[in-house]
N, CA, C and O atoms as a GROMACS GRO file, in nm:
protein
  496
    1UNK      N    1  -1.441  -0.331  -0.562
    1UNK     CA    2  -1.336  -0.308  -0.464
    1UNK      C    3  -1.210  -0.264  -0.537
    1UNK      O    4  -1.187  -0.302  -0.652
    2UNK      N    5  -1.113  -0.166  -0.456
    2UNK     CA    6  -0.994  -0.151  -0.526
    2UNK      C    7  -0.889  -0.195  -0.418
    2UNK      O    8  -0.895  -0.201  -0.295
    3UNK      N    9  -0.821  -0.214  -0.481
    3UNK     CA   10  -0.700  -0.258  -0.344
    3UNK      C   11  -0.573  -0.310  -0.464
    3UNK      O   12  -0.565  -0.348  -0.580
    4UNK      N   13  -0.486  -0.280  -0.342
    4UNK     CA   14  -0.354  -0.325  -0.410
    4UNK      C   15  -0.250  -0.332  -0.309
    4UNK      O   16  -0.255  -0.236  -0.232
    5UNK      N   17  -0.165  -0.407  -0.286
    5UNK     CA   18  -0.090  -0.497  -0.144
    5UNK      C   19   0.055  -0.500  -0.221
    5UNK      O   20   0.155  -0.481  -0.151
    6UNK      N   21   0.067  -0.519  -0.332
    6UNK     CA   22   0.247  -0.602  -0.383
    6UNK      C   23   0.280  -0.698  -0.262
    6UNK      O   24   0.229  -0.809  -0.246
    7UNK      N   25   0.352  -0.651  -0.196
    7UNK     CA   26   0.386  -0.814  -0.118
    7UNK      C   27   0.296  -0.872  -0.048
    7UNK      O   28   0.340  -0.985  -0.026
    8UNK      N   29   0.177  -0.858   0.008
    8UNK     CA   30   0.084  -0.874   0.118
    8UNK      C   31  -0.032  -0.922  -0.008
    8UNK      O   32  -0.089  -1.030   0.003
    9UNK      N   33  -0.062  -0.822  -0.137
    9UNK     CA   34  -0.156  -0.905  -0.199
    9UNK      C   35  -0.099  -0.875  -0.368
    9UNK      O   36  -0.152  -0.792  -0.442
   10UNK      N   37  -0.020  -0.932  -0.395
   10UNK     CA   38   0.008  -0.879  -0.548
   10UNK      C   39  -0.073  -0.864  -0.662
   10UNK      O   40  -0.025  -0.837  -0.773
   11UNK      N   41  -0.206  -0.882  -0.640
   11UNK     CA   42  -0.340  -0.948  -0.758
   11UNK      C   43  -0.439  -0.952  -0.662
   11UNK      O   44  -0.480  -1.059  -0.619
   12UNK      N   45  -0.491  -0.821  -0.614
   12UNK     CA   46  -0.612  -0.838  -0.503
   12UNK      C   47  -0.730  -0.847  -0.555
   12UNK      O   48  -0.828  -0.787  -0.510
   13UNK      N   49  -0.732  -0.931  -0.666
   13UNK     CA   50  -0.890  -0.962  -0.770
   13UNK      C   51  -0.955  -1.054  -0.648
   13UNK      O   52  -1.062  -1.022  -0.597
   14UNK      N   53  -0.873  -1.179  -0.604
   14UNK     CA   54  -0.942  -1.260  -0.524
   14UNK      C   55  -0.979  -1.222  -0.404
   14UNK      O   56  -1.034  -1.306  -0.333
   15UNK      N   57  -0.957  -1.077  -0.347
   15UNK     CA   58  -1.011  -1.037  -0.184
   15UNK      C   59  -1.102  -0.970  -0.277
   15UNK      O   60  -1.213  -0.970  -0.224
   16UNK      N   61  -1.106  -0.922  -0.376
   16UNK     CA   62  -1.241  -0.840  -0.402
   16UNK      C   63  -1.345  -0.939  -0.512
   16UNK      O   64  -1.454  -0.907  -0.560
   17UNK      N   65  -1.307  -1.003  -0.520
   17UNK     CA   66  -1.411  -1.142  -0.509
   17UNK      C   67  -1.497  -1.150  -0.379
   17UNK      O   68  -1.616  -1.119  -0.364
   18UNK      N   69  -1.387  -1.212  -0.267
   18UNK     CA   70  -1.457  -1.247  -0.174
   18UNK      C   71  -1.573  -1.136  -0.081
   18UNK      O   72  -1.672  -1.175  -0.021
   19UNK      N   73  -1.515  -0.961  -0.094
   19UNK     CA   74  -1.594  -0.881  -0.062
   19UNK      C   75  -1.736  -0.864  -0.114
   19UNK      O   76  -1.837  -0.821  -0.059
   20UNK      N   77  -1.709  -0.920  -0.263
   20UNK     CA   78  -1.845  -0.892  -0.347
   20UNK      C   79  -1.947  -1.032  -0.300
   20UNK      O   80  -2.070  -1.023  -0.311
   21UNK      N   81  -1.888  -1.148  -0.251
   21UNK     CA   82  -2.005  -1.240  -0.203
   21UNK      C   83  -2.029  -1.183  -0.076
   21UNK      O   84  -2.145  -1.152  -0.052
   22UNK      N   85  -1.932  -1.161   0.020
   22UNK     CA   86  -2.007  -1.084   0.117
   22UNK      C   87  -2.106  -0.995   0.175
   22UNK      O   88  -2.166  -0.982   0.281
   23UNK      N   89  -2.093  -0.913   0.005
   23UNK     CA   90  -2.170  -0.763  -0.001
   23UNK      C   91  -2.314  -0.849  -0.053
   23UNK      O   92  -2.425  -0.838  -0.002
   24UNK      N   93  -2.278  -0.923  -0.151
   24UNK     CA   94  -2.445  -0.960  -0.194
   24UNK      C   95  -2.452  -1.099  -0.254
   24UNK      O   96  -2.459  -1.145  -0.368
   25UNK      N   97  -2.447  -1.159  -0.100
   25UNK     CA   98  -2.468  -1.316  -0.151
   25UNK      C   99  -2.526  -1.335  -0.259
   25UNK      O  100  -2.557  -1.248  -0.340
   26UNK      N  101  -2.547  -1.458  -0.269
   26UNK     CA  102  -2.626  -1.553  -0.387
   26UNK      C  103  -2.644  -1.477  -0.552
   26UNK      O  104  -2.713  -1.518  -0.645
   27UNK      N  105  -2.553  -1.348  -0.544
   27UNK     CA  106  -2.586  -1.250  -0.669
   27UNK      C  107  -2.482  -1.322  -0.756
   27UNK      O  108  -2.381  -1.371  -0.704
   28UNK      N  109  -2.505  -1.328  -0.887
   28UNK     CA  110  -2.438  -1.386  -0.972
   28UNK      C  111  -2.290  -1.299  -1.054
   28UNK      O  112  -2.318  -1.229  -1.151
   29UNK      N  113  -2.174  -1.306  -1.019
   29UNK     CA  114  -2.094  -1.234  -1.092
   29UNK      C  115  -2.080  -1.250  -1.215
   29UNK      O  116  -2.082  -1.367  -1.252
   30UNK      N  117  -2.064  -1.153  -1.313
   30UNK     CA  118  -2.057  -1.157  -1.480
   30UNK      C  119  -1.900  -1.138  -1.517
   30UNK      O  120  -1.841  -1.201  -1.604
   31UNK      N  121  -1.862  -1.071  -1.461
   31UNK     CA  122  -1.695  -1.023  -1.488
   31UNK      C  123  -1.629  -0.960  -1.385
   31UNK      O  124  -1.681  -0.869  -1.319
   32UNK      N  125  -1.477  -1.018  -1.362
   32UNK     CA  126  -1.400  -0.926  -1.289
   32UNK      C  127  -1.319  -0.888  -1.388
   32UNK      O  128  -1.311  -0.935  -1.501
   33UNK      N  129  -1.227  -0.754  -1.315
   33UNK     CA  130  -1.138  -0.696  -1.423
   33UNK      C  131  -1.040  -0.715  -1.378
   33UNK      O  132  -1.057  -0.637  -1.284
   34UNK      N  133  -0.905  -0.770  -1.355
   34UNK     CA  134  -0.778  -0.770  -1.279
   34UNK      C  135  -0.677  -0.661  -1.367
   34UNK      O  136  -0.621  -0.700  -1.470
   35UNK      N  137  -0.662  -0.541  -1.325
   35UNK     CA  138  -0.561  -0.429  -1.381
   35UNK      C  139  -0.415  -0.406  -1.315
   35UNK      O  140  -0.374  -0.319  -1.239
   36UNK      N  141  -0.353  -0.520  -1.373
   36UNK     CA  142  -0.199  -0.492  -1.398
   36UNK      C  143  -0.123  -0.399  -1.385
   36UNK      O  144  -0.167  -0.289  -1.419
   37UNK      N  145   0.012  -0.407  -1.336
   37UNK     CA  146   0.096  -0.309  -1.316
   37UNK      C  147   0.171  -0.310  -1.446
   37UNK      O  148   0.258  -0.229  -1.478
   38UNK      N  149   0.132  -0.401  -1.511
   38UNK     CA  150   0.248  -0.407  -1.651
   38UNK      C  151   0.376  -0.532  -1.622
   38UNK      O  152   0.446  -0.553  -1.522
   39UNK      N  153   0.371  -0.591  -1.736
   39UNK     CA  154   0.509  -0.676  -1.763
   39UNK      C  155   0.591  -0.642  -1.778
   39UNK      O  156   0.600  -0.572  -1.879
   40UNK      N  157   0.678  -0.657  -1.721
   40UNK     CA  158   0.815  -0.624  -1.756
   40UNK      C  159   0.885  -0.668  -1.866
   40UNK      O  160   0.944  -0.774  -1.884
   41UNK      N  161   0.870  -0.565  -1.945
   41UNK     CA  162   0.962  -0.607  -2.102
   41UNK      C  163   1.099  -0.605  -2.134
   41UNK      O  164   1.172  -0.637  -2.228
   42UNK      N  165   1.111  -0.544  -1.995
   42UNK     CA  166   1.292  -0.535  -2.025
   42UNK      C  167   1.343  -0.627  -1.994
   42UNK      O  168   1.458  -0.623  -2.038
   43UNK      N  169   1.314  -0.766  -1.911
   43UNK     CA  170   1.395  -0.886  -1.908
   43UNK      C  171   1.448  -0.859  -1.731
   43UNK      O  172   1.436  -0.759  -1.661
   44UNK      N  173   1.499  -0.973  -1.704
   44UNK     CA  174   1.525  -0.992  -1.559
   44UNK      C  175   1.672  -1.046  -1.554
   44UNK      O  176   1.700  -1.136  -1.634
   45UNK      N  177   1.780  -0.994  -1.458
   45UNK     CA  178   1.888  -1.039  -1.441
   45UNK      C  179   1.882  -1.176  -1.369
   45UNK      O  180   1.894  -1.198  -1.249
   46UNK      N  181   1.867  -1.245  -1.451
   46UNK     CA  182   1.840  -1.445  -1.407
   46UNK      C  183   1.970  -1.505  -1.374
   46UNK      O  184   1.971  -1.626  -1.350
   47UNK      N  185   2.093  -1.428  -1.370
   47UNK     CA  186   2.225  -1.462  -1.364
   47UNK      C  187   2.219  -1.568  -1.220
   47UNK      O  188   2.114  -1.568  -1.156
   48UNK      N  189   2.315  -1.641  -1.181
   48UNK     CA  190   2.375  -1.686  -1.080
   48UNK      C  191   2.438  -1.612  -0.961
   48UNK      O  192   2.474  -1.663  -0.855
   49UNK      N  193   2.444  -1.494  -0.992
   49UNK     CA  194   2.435  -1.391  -0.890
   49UNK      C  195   2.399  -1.359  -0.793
   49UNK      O  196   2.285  -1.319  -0.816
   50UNK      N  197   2.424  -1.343  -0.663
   50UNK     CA  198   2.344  -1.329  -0.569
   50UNK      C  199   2.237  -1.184  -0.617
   50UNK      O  200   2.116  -1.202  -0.601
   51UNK      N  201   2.272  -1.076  -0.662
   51UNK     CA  202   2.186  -0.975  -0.742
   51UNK      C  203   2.100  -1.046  -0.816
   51UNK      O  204   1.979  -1.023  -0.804
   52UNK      N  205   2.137  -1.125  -0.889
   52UNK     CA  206   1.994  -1.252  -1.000
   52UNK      C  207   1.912  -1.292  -0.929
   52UNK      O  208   1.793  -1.263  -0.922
   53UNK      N  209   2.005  -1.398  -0.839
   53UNK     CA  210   1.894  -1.436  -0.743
   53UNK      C  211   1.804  -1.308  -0.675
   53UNK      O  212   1.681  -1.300  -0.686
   54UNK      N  213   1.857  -1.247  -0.630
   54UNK     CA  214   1.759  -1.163  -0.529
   54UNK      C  215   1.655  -1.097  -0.650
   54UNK      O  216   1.542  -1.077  -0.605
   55UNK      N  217   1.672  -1.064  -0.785
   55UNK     CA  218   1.617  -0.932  -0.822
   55UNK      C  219   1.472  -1.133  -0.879
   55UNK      O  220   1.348  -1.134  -0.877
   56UNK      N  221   1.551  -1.235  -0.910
   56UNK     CA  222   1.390  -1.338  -0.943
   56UNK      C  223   1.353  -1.346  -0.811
   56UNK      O  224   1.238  -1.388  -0.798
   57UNK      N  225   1.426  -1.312  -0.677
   57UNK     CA  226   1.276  -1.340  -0.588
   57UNK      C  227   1.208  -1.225  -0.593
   57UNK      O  228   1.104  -1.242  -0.656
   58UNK      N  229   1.221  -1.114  -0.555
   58UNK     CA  230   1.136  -0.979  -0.539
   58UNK      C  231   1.058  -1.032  -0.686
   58UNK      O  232   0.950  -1.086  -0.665
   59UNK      N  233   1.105  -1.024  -0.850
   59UNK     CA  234   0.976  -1.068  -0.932
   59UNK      C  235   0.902  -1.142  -0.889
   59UNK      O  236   0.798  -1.082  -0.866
   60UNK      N  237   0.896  -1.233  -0.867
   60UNK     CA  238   0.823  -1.345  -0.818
   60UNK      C  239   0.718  -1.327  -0.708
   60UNK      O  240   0.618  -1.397  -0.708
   61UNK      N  241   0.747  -1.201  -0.580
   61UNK     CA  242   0.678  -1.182  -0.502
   61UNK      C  243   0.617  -1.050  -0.549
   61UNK      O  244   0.519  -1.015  -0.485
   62UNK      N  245   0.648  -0.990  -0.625
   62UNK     CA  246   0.590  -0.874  -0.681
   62UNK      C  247   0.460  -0.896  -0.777
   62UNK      O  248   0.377  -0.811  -0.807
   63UNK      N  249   0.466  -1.049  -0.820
   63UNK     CA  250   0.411  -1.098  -1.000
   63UNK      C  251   0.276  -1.057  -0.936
   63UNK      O  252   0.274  -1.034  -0.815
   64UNK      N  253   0.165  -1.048  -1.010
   64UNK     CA  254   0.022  -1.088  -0.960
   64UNK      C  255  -0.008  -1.185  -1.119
   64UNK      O  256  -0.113  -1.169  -1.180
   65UNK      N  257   0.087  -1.269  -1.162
   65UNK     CA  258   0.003  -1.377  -1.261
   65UNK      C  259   0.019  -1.486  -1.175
   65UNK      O  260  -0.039  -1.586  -1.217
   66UNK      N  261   0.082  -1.501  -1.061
   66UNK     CA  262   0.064  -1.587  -1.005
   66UNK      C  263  -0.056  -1.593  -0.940
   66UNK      O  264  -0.116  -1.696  -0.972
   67UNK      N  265  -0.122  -1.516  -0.853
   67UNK     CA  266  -0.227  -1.509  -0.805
   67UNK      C  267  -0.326  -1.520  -0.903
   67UNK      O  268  -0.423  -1.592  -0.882
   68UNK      N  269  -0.313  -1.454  -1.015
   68UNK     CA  270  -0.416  -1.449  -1.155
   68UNK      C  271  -0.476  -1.565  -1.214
   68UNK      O  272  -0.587  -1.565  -1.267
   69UNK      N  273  -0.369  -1.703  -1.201
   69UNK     CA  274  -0.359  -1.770  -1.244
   69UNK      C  275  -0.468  -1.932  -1.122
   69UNK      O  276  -0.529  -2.031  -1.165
   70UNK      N  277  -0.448  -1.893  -0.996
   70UNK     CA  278  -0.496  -1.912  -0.925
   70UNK      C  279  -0.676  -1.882  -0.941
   70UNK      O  280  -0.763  -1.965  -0.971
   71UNK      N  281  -0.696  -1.702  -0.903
   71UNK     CA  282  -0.806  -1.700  -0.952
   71UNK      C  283  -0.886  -1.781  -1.036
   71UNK      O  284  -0.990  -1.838  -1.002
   72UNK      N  285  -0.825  -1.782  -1.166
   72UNK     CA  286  -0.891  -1.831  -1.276
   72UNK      C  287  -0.900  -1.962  -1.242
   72UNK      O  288  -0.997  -2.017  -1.293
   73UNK      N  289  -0.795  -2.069  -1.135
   73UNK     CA  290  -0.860  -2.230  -1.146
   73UNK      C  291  -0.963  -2.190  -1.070
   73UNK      O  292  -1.067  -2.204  -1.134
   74UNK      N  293  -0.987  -2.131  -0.925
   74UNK     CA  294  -1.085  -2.099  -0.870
   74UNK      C  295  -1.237  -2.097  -0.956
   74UNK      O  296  -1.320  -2.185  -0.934
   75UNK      N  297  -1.262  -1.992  -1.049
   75UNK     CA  298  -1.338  -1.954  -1.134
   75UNK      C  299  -1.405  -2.077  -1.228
   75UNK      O  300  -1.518  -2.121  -1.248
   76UNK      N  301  -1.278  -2.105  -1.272
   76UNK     CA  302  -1.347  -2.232  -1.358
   76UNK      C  303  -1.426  -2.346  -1.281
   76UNK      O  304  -1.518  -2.416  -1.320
   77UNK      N  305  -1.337  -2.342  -1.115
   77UNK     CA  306  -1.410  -2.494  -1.084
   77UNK      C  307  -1.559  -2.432  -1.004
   77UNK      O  308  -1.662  -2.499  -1.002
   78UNK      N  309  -1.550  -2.313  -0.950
   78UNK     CA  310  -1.680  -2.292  -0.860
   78UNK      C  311  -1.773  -2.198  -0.901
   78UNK      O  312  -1.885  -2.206  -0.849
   79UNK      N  313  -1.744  -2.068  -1.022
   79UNK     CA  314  -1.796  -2.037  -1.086
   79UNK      C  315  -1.749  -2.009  -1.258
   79UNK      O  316  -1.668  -1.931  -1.309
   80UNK      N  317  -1.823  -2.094  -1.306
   80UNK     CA  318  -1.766  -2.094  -1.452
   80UNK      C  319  -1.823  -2.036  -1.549
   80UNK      O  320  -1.792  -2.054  -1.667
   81UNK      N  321  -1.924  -1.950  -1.504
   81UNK     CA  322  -1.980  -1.868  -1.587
   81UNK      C  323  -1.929  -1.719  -1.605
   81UNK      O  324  -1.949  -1.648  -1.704
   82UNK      N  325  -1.847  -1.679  -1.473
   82UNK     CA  326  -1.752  -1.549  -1.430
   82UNK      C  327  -1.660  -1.564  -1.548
   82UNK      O  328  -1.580  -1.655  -1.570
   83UNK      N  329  -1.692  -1.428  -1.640
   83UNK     CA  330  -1.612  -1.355  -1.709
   83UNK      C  331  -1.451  -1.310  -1.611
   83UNK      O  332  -1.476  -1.236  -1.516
   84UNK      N  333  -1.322  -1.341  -1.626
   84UNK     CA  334  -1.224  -1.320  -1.560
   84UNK      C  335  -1.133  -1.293  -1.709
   84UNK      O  336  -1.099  -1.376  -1.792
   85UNK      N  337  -1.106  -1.121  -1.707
   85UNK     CA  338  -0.970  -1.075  -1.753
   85UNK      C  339  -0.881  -0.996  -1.682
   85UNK      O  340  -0.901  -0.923  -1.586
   86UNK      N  341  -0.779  -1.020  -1.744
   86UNK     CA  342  -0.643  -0.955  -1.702
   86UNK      C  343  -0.602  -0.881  -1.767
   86UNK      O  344  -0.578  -0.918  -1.882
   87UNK      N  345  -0.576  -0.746  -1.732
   87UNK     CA  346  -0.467  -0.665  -1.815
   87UNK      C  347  -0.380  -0.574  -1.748
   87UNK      O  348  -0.387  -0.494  -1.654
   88UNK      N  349  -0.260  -0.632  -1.869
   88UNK     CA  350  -0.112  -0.653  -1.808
   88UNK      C  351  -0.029  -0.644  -1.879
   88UNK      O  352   0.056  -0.730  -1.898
   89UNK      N  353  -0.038  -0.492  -1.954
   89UNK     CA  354   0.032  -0.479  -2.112
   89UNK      C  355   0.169  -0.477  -2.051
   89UNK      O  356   0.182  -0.467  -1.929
   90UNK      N  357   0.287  -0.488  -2.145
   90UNK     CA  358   0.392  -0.499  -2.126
   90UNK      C  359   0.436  -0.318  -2.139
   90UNK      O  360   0.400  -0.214  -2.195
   91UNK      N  361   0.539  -0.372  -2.045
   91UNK     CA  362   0.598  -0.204  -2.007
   91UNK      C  363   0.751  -0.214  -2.018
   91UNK      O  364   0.796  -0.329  -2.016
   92UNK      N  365   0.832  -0.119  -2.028
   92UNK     CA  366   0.935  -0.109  -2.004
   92UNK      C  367   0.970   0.020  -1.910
   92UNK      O  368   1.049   0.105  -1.950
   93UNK      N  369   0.909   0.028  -1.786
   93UNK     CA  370   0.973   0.136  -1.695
   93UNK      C  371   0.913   0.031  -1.541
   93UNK      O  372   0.826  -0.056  -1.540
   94UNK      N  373   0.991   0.081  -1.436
   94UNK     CA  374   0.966   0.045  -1.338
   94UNK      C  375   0.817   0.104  -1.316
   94UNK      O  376   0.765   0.197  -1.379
   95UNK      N  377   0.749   0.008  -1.185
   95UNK     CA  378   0.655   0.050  -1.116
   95UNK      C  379   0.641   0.215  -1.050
   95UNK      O  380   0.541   0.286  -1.029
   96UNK      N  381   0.766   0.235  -1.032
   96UNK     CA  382   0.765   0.407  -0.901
   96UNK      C  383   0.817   0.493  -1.039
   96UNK      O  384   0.897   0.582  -1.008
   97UNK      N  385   0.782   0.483  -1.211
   97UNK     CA  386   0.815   0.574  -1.306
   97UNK      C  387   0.780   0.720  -1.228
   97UNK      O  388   0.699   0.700  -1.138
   98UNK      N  389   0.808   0.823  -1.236
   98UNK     CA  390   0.754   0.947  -1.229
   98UNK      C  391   0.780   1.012  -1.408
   98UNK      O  392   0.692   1.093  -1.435
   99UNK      N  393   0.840   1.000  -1.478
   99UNK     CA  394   0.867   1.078  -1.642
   99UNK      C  395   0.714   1.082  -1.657
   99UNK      O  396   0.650   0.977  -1.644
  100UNK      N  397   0.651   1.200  -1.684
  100UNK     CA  398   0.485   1.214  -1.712
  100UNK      C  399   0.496   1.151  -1.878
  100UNK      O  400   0.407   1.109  -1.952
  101UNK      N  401   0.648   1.166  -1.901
  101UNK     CA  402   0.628   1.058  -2.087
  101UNK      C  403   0.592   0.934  -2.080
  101UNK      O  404   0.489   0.882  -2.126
  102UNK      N  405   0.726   0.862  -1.990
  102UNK     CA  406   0.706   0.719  -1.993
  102UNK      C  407   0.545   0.659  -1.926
  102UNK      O  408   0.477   0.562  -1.959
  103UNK      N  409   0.524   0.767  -1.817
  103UNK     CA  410   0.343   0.736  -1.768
  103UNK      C  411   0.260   0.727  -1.846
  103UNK      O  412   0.163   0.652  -1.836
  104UNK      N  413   0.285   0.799  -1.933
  104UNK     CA  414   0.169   0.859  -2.028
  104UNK      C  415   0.140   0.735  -2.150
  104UNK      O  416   0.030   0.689  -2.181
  105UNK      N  417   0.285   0.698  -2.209
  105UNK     CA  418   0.318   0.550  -2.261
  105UNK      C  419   0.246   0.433  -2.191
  105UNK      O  420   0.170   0.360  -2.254
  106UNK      N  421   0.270   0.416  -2.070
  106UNK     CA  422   0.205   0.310  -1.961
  106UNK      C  423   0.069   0.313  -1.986
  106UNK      O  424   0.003   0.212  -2.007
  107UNK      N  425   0.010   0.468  -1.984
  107UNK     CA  426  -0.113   0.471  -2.015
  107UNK      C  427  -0.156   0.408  -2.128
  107UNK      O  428  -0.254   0.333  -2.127
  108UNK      N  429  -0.071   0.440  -2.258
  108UNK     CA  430  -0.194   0.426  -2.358
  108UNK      C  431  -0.152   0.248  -2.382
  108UNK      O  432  -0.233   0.183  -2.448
  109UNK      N  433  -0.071   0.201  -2.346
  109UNK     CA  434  -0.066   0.048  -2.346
  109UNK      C  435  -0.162  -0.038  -2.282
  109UNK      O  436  -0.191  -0.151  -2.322
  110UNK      N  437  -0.212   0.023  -2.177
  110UNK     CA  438  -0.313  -0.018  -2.092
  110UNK      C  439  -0.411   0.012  -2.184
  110UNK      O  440  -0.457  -0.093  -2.229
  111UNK      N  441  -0.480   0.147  -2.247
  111UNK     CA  442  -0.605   0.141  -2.266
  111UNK      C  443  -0.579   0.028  -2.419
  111UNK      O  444  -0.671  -0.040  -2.464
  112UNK      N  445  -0.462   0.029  -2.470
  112UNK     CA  446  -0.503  -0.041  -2.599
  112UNK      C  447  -0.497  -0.213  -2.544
  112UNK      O  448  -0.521  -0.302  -2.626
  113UNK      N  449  -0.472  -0.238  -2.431
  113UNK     CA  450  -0.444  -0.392  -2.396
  113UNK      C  451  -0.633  -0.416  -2.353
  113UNK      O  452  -0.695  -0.522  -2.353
  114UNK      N  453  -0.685  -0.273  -2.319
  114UNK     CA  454  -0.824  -0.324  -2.288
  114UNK      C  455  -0.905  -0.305  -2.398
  114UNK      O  456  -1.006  -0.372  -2.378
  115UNK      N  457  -0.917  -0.215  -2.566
  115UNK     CA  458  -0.944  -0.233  -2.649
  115UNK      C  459  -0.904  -0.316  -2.743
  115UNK      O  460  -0.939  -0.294  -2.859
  116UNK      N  461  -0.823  -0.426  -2.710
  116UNK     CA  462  -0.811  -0.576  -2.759
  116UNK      C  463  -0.902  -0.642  -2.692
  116UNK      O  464  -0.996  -0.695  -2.752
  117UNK      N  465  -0.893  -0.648  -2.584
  117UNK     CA  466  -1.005  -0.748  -2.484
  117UNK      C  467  -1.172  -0.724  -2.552
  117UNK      O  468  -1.235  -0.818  -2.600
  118UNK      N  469  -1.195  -0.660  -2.550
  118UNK     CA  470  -1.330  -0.568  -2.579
  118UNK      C  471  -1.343  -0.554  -2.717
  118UNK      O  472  -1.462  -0.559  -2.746
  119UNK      N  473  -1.279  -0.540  -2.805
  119UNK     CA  474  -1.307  -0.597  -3.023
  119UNK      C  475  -1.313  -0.434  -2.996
  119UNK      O  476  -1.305  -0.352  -2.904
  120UNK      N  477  -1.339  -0.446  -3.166
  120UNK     CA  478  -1.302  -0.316  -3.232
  120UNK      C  479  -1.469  -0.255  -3.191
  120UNK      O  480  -1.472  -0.145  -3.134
  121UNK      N  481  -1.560  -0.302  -3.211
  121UNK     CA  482  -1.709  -0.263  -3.192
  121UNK      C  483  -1.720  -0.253  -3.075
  121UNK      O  484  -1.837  -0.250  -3.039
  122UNK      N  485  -1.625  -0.245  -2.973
  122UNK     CA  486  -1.684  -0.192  -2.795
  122UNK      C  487  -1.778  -0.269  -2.742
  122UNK      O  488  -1.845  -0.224  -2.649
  123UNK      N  489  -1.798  -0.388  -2.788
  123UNK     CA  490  -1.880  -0.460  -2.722
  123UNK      C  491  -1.797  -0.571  -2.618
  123UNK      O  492  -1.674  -0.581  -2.619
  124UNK      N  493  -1.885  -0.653  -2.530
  124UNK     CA  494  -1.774  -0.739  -2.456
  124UNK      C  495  -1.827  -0.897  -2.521
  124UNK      O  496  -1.768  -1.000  -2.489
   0.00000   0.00000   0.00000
């Protein structure tokens, strides 16, 4: 399944969980992949501010490690054999970037955050 919500589902690993028991009960899952929008490396205005405040709630409703984090107690307590990663390299540009540079950057952070996961030999 692909899907992606930000406020409605910020980390839609767990609806496409639930589609895949739907699609084929009793089948055993090996791995999900949860693919990140990226961390924010530039830091958050945490000030006392009404701007602080507002810009930690939108993070907060934007995060999907919250949901991620969820998943994974899920996982451990009902299936603990489910392979569950996340990747969620750190970025420094907003989500709506258009610069085909800074994208292109986004890109290769992602593929190298998933050739850490995966070892140097491409195996899992």
């Amino acid at each position: 399944a692909f899907l992606t919500g930000a406020m409605t589902a910020p980390n839609p690993a767990l609806k496409g969980l639930g589609e895949s028991v739907e699609l084929w009960p009793g089948r055993r899952i090996g791995l999900i992949v949860s693919l990140g929008s990226g961390n924010d490396a530039r830091g958050n205005d945490s000030s006392s501010s009404i701007v602080g405040m507002a810009n930690t709630l939108i993070n907060l409703a934007l995060s999907g490690e919250q949901e991620h984090r969820k998943l994974a107690n899920l996982l451990d307590y009902m299936m603990p054999d489910t392979l569950l990663w996340r990747i969620n390299p750190p970025v420094d540009t907003r989500m709506t970037e258009t610069s085909a540079t800074k994208v292109q950057k986004m890109e290769e952070l992602t593929w190298q955050a998933i050739r850490e996961l995966i070892g140097s030999d491409g195996q899992l």
